[in-house]
C-alpha positions as CSV (number, residue, x, y, z in Angstrom):
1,X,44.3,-22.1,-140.4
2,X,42.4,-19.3,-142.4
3,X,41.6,-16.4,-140.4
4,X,38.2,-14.9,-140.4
5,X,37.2,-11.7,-141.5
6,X,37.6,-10.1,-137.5
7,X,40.8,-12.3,-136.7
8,X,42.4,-10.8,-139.7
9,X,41.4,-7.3,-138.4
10,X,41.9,-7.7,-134.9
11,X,45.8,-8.6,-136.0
12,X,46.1,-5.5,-138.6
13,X,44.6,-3.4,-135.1
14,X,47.6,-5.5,-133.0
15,X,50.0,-4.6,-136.0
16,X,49.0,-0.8,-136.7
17,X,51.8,1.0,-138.4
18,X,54.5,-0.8,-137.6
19,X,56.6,-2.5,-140.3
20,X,55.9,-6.3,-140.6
21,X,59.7,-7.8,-142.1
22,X,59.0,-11.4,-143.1
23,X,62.1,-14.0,-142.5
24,X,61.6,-16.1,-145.8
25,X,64.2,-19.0,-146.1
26,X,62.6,-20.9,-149.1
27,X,60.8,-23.7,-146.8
28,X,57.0,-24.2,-146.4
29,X,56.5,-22.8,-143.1
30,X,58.3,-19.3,-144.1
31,X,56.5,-19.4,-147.3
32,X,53.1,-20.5,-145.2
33,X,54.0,-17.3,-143.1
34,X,54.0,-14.8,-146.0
35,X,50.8,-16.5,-147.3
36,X,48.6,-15.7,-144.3
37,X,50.3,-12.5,-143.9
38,X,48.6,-11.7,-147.3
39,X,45.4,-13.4,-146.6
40,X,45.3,-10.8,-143.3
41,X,46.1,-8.3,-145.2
42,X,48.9,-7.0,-143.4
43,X,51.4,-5.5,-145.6
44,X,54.7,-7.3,-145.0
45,X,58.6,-7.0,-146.8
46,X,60.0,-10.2,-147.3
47,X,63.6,-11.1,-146.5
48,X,66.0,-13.8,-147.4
49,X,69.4,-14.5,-145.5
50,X,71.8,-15.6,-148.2
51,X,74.4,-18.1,-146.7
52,X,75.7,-18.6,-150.3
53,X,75.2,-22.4,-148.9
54,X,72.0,-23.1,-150.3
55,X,70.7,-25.9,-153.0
56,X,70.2,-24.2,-156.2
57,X,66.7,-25.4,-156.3
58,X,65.9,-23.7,-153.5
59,X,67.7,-20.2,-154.7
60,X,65.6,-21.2,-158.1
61,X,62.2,-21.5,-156.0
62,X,63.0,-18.5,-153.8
63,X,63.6,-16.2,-156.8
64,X,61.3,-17.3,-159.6
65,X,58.2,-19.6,-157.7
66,X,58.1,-17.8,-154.5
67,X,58.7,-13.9,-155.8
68,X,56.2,-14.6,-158.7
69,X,53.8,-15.3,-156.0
70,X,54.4,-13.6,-152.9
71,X,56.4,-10.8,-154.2
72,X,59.5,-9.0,-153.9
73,X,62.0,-10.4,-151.7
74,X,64.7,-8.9,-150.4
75,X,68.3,-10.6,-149.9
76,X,70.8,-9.6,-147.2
77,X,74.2,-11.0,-147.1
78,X,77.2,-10.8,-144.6
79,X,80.8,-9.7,-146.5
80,X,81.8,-13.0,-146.6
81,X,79.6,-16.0,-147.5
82,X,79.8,-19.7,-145.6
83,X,82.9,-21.1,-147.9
84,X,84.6,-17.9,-147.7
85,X,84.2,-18.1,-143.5
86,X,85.6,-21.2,-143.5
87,X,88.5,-20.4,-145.9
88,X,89.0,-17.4,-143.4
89,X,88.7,-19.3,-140.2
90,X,90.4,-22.5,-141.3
91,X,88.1,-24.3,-139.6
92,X,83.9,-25.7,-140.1
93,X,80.9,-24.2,-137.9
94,X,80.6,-27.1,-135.2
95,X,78.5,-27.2,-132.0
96,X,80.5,-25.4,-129.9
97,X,81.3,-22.8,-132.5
98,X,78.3,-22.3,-134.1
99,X,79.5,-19.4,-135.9
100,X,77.7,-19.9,-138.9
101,X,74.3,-18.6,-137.4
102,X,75.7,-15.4,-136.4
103,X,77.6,-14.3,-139.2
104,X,75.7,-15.4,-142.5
105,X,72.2,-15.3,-140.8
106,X,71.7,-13.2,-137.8
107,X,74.0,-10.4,-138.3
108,X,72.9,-9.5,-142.3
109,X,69.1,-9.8,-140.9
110,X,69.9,-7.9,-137.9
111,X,71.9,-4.7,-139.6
112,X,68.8,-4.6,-141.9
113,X,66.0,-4.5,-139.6
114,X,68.2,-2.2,-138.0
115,X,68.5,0.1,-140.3
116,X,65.1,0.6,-140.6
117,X,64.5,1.0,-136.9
118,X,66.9,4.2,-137.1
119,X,64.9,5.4,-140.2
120,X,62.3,5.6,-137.2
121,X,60.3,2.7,-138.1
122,X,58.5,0.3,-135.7
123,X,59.8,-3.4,-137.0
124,X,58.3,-6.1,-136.5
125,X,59.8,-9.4,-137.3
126,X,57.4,-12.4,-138.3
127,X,58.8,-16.0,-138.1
128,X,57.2,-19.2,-139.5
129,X,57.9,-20.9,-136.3
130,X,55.7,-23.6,-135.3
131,X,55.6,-25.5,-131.6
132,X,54.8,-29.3,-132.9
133,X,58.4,-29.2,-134.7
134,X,60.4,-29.3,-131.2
135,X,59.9,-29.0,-127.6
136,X,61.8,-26.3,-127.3
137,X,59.5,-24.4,-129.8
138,X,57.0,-25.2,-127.6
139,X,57.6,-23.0,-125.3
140,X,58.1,-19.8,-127.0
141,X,55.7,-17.3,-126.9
142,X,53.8,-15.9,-130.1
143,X,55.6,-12.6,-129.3
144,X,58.5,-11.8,-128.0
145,X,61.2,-8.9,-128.6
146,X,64.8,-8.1,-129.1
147,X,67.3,-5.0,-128.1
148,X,70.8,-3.9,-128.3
149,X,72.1,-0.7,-128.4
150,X,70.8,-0.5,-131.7
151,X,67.3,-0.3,-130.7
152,X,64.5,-2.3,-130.3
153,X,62.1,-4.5,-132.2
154,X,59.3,-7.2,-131.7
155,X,59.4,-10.9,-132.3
156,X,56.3,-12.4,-133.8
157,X,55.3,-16.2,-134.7
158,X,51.9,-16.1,-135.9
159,X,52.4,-19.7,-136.8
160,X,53.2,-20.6,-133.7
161,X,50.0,-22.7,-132.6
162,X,49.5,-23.8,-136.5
163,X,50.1,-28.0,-137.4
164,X,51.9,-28.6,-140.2
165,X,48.5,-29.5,-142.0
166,X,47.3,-26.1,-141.3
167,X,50.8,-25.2,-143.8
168,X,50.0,-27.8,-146.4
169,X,46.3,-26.4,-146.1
170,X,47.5,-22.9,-147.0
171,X,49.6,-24.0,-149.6
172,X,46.8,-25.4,-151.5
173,X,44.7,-22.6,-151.2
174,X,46.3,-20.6,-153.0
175,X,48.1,-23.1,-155.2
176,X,51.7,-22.5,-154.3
177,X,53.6,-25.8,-154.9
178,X,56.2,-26.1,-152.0
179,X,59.8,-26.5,-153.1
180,X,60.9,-29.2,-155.2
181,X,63.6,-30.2,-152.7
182,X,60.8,-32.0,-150.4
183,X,59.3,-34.2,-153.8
184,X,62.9,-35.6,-153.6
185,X,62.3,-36.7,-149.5
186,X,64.2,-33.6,-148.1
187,X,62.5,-32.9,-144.8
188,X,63.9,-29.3,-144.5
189,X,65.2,-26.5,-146.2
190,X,68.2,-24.9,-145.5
191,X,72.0,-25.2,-145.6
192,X,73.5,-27.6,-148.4
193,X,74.1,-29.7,-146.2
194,X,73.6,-27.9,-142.3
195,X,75.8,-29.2,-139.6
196,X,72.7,-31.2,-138.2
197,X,72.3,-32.7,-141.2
198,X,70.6,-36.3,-141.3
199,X,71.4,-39.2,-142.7
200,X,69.1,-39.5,-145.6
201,X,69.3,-35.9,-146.2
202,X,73.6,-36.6,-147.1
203,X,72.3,-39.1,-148.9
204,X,70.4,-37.1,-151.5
205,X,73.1,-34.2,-151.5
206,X,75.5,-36.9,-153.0
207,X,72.9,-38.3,-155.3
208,X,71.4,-34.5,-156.7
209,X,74.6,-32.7,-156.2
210,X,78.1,-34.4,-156.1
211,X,79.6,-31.0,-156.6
212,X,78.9,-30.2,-153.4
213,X,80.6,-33.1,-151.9
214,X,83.7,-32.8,-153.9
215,X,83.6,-28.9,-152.4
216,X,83.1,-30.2,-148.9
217,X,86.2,-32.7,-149.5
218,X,88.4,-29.8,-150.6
219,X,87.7,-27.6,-147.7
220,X,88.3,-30.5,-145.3
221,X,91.7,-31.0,-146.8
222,X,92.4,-26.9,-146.7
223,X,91.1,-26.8,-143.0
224,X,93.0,-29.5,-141.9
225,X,96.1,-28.4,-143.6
226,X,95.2,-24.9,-141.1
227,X,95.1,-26.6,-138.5
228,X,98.4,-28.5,-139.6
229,X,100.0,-25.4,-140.2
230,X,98.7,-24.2,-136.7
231,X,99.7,-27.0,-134.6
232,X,103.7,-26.8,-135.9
233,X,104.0,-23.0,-135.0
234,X,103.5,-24.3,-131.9
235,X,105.8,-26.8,-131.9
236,X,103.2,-29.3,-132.0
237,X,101.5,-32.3,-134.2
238,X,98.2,-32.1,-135.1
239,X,96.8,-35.5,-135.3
240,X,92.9,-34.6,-135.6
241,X,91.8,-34.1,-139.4
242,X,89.0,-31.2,-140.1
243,X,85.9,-32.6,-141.1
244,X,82.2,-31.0,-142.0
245,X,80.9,-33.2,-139.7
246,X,82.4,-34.2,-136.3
247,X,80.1,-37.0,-135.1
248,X,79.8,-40.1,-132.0
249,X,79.2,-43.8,-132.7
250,X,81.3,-46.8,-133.3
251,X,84.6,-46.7,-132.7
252,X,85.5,-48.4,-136.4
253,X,83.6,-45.4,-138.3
254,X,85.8,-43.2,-137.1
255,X,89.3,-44.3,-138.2
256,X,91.1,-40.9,-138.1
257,X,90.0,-40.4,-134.3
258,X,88.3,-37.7,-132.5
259,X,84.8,-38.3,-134.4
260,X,86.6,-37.1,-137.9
261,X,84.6,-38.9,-140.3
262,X,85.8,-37.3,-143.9
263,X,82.6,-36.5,-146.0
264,X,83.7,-39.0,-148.6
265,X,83.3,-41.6,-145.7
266,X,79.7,-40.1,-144.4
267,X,78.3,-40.6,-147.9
268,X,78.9,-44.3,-147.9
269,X,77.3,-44.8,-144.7
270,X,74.4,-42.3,-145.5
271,X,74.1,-45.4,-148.4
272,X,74.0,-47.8,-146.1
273,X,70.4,-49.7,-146.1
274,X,68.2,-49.5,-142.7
275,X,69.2,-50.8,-139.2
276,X,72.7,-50.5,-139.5
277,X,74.7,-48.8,-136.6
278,X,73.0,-45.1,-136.0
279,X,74.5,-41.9,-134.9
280,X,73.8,-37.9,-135.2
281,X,76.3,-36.4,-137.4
282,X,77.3,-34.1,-134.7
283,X,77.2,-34.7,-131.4
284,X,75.0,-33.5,-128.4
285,X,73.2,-31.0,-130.8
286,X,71.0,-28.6,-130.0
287,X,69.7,-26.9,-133.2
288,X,67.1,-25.0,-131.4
289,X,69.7,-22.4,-130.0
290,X,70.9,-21.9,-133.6
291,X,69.1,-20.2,-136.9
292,X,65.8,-21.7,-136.4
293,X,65.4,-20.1,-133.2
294,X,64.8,-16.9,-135.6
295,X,62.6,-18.5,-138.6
296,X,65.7,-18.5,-140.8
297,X,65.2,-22.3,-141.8
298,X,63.5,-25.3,-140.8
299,X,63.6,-27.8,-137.8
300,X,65.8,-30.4,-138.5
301,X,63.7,-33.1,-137.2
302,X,64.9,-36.5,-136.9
303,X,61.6,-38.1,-137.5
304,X,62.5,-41.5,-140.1
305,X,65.9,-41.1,-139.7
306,X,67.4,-44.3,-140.6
């Protein structure tokens, strides 16, 4: 929704001096987010956390599309990037250890809006979270703050009461094509592929970038070679495989036991037509506790799932 002329100055009067940081993740809403930011005109830095997990048409969009039209953005990183994590750890974020979230997106954005805190900065941190993508998203306020004993900041999600339309509206205005991964029926934007990952969405990974699956087939042989390896020093057999995705649903899907479904086995049945048998990749998730929570990438919603 465009803001009028007094909305946009009531909200640089809220805002004041304060430094505005912008979570950008390469999706619509975060690029919606930077766009009303501008039409507000409330000076805002950008920032991008950098899984080193992402499609390369979205890092192409991010850098060339988005920083061509919104500006500079900045890129934070942790040490070690998601395959590097899971060489380390021997073992794939899962629901219970949802490690991922902390260490390649919270942390990296956290150490640099701290660091401008102790520069003696008032941050602000906008999110491009909207409340028709969840219930949980519903109830969360438009702002909100954090602390530790690195200091304090506020939480802000102007978006917050905005409609998906209102972020296609915005788009348009200023003629900002969204990215290319949606034209090829990706309903988010985030990890290649995300834990939570849908059905359709595996689907075009294999189809646009095999690469990726052929990665995600070695590290489930190296993970469960750590496990393996961990099991014996123990004087034990390990009899569970490590896969990417550790999922509930017919017993004959999962032939390997414990929900291991190996990634080359998730592709087929992400091929399979509609009204087969139907399950969530992982099981009992709840995505809302996890990056989205903080406007680092998009709802996965599980609307048209097949």
């Amino acid at each position: 929704m465009k803001p009028t002329k007094d909305q946009a100055r009531e909200l640089r009067e809220e805002i004041g001096d304060r430094l505005v940081i912008a979570s950008v993740s390469g999706g619509k809403d975060s690029a919606a987010l930077s766009l009303f930011l501008t039409e507000c005109e409330i000076p805002h830095d950008r920032v991008f956390a950098d899984t080193g997990w992402e499609s390369e048409l979205t890092y192409k969009y991010l850098r060339g599309v988005l920083v061509d039209r919104l500006g500079p953005i900045s890129e934070v990183r942790a040490d070690r990037q998601m395959v590097d994590w899971i060489r380390h750890k021997g073992m794939f974020p899962s629901r219970k250890r949802r490690w991922c979230t902390d260490k390649l997106k919270v942390d990296p954005l956290f150490e640099f809006i701290f660091s401008m805190v102790a520069s003696g900065r008032e941050v602000v941190n906008a999110v491009g979270i909207r409340a028709d993508e969840s219930r949980a998203r519903s109830n969360l306020p438009q702002w909100d703050g954090y602390s530790d004993k690195r200091g304090t900041f506020d939480i802000w999600r102007p978006l917050i009461d905005w409609t998906e339309e209102d972020v296609f509206a915005i788009h348009r205005r200023h003629d900002l094509a969204p990215n290319p991964l949606y034209f090829k029926g990706s309903r988010r934007v985030g990890c290649w592929p995300c834990i939570y990952s849908r059905k359709d969405e595996i689907k075009l990974i294999a189809n646009e970038d095999p690469a990726r699956i052929d990665l995600i087939s070695e590290l489930e042989a190296f993970a469960t070679e750590k496990a393996d390896a961990r099991a014996a020093a123990k004087g034990k057999t390990n009899h569970h495989p490590r896969t990417f995705f550790m999922g509930q649903g017919p017993k004959d899907l999962f032939p390997r036991g414990r929900g291991a479904m190996p990634i080359a086995d998730v592709v087929n049945w992400a091929k399979t037509g509609k009204g087969g048998r139907q399950f969530m990749l992982i099981d009992d998730p709840d995505p809302d506790a996890g990056c989205v929570r903080w406007g680092m990438c998009e709802h996965p919603s599980a609307k048209g799932d097949e």
